[in-house]
C-alpha positions in Angstrom: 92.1 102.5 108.4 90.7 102.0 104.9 92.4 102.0 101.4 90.8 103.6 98.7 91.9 103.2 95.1 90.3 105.0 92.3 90.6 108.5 95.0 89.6 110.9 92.3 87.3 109.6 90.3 83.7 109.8 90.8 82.9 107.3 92.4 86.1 107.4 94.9 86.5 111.0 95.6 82.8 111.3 96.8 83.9 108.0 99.0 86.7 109.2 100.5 84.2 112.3 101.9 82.0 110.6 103.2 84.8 108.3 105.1 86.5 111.2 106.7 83.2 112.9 107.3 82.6 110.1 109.5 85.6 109.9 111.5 87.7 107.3 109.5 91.1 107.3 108.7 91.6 107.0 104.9 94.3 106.3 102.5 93.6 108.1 99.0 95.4 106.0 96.4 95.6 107.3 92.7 97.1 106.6 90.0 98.8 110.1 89.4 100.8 112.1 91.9 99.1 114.2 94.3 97.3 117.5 93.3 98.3 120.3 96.3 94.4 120.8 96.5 94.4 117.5 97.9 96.5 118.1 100.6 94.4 120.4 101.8 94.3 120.3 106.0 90.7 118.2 107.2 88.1 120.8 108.4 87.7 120.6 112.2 85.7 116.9 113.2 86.6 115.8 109.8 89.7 112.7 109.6 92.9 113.8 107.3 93.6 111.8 104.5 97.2 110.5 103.7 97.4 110.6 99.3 99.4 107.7 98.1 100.5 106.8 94.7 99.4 103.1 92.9 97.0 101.0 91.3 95.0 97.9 91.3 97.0 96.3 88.3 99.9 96.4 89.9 100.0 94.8 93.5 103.7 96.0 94.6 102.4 99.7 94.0 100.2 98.8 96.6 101.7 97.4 99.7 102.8 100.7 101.2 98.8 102.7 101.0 98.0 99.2 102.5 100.0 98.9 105.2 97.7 98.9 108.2 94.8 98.6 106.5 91.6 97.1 107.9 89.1 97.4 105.0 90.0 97.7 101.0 87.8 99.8 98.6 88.3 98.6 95.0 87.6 100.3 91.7 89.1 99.5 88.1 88.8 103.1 86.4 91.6 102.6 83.5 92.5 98.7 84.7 89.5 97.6 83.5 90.4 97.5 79.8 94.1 96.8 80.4 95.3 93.3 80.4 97.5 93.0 83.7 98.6 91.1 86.2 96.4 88.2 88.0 94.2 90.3 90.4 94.3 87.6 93.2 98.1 89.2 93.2 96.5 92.7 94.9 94.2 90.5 97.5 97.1 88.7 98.7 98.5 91.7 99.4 95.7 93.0 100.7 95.4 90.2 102.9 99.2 90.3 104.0 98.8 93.9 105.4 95.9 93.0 107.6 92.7 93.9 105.8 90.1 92.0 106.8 87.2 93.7 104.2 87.5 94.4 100.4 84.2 96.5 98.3 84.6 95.7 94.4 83.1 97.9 92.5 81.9 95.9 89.5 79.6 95.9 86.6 75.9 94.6 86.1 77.1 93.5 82.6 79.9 91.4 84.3 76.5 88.6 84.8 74.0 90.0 82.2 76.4 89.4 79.6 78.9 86.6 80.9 80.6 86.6 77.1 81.4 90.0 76.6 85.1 90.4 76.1 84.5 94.0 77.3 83.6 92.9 81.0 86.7 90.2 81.2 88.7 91.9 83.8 86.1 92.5 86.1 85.0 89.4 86.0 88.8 88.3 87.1 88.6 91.2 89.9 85.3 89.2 91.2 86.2 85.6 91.3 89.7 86.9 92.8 87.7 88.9 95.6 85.7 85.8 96.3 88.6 83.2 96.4 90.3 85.6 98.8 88.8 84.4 102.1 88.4 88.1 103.3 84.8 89.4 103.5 83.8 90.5 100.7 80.9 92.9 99.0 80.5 93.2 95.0 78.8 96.3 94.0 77.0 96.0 90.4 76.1 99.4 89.0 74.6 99.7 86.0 74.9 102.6 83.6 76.4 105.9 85.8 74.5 109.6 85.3 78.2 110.8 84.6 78.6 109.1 81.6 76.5 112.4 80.5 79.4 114.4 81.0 80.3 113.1 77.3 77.7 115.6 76.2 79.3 118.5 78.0 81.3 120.1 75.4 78.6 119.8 72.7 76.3 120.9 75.1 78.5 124.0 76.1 79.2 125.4 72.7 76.2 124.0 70.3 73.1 123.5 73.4 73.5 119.8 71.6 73.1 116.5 72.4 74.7 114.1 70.0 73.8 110.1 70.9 72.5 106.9 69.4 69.1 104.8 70.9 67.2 108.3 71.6 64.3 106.5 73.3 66.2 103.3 75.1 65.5 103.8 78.5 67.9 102.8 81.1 67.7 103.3 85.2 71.8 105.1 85.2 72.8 105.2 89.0 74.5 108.4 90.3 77.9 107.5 91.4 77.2 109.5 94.5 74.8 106.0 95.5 77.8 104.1 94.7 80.2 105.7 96.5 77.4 105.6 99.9 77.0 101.6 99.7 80.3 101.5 99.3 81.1 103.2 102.9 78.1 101.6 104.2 80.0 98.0 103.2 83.7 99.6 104.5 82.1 100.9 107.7 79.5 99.0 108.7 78.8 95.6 110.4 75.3 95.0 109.3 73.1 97.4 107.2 72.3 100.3 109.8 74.4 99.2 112.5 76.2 101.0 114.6 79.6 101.2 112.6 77.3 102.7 109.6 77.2 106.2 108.2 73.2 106.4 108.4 71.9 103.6 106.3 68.5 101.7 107.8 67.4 98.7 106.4 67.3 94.9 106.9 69.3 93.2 109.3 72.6 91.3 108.3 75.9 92.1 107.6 77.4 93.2 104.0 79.7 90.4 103.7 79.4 87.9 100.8 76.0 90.3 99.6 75.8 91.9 95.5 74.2 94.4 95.3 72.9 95.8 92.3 73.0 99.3 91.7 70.3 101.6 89.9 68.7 104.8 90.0 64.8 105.2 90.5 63.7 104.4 87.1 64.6 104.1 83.5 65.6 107.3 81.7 66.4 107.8 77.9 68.9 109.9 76.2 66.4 112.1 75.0 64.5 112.3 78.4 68.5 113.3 80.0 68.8 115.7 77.4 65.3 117.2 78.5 66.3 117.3 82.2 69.6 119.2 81.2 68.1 121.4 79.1 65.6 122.3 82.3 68.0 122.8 84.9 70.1 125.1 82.3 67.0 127.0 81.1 67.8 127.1 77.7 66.8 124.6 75.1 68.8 121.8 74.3 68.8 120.0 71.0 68.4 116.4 71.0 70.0 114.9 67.6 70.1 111.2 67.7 72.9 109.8 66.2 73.3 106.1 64.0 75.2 103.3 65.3 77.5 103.7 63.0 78.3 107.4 63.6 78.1 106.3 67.4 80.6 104.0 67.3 82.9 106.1 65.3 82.6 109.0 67.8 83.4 106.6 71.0 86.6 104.6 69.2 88.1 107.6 69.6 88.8 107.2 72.9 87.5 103.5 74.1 88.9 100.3 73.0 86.9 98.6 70.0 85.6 95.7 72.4 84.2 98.1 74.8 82.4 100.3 72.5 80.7 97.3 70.9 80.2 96.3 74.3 78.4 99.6 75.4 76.5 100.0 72.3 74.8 96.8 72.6 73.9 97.7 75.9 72.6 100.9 75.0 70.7 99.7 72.2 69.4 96.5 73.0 69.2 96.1 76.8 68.6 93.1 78.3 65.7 92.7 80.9 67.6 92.6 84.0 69.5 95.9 82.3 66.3 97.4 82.4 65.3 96.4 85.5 65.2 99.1 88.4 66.9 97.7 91.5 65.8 98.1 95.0 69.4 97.8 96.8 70.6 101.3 97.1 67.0 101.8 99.0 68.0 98.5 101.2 71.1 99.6 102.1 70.9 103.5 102.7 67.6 103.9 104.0 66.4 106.3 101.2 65.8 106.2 97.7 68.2 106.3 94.8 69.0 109.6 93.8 67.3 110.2 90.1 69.2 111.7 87.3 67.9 115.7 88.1 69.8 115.2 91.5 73.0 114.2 89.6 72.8 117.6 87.3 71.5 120.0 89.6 75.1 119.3 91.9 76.7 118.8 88.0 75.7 121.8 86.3 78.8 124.1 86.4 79.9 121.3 83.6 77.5 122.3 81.0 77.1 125.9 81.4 
């Protein structure tokens, strides 16, 4: 059985598809009571999921969705800017109930920029997974293709795109990539073995690897803007916003560290944040999906 917190966000609700599309049993942890839609019945061949209630900050919330656990998928979502508990509080529980494999999904920035205040937490989560003893795999995306989903609304009612650094190119990764290594890590023994979901690539297990997680190649705001504009067919204005007005807009809803955090990122990446990685091709036996895939299955959101 595997654990999976985060269960409806994007990068967990994608996961927990692909885990009962392959036969697994899964326990769907979120934060929120369950939604009737997720009760749903499985299709036929496809595993039920049990919904569960509790999150990573608070280990107690978890020992129940654990129970019986072999393998523990973990994602931060509104943890990461909250100042909690000691993490190595959840792997002990973890390890307690059996599991025996954990997937963290963490940040590129967490080592790019080892300082940031923004990227403390997930730093904790990391060096907690790694003192745990359990096998262990680290996931570092860099920027997601959803984060374009904070254009929706201006897109929907003005066919505008308000956002700073126009022309900073960056490679985002879809979060359906994520989600993929991720079950690839839960499932598998070695990268295309036989416990995996379809992923070909070298030999050797998951446990103790990082990957780093891209898409294809570097896209600006202006370029994203371009490719939404496309798949709607209608024009979409581009209007690049200051720094200034940037930060305003996003302290609205994200802690002042973090948007300092994010805007230096998005204005003044650092080589390796420009850098496209190969490890979604490594571990999944395809290429990354590029940031048309990710609004052509998104597009009901800006119509």
């Amino acid at each position: 059985m595997i654990t999976v917190t985060g269960a409806t966000g994007n990068i967990g609700r994608t996961l927990v598809g692909l885990l009962t599309e392959a036969g697994e049993e899964v326990v769907a942890v979120s934060r929120h009571p369950r939604h009737p839609r997720q009760a749903s019945a499985a299709a036929p061949g496809v595993s039920a999921v049990r919904w569960a209630e509790g999150h990573v900050g608070d280990a107690a919330s978890m020992r129940a969705p654990l129970a019986g656990a072999s393998a523990l998928f973990i994602v931060l979502g509104g943890e990461l800017n909250a100042f909690g508990e000691d993490p190595k509080l959840l792997l002990r529980a973890a390890a307690d109930a059996g599991v025996e494999r954990v997937v963290l999904v963490s940040s590129q920035v967490s080592v790019t920029r080892p300082e940031a205040p923004s990227h403390a937490r997930l730093r904790e989560f990391e060096a907690a997974v790694r003192a745990s003893g359990l096998d262990s795999t680290i996931l570092r995306p860099g920027g997601f293709a959803s984060n374009a989903l904070a254009w929706a609304d201006t897109i929907r009612t003005k066919r505008t795109v308000f956002a700073p650094f126009a022309d900073v190119a960056l490679p985002v990764v879809d979060p359906a990539d994520i989600a993929a290594v991720a079950a690839e890590a839960l499932r598998a023994d070695g990268i295309g073995g036989a416990g995996g979901i379809g992923g070909a690539g070298s030999a050797g297990g998951h446990g103790g690897r990082v990957y780093e997680l891209t898409g294809p190649e570097p896209i600006s705001p202006r370029q994203q803007a371009a490719v939404i504009s496309a798949a709607l067919g209608e024009e979409v204005t581009f209007v690049e916003l200051s720094r200034e007005e940037a930060h305003a807009a996003m302290a609205r809803f994200m802690p002042e560290e973090a948007v300092e955090g994010t805007l230096d990122v998005l204005g003044a990446p650092l080589p390796p944040e420009s850098r496209v990685s190969t490890d979604v091709a490594t571990v999944l036996g395809r290429p990354a999906g590029g940031f048309a895939g990710w609004v052509g299955r998104n597009l009901p959101a800006f119509r």
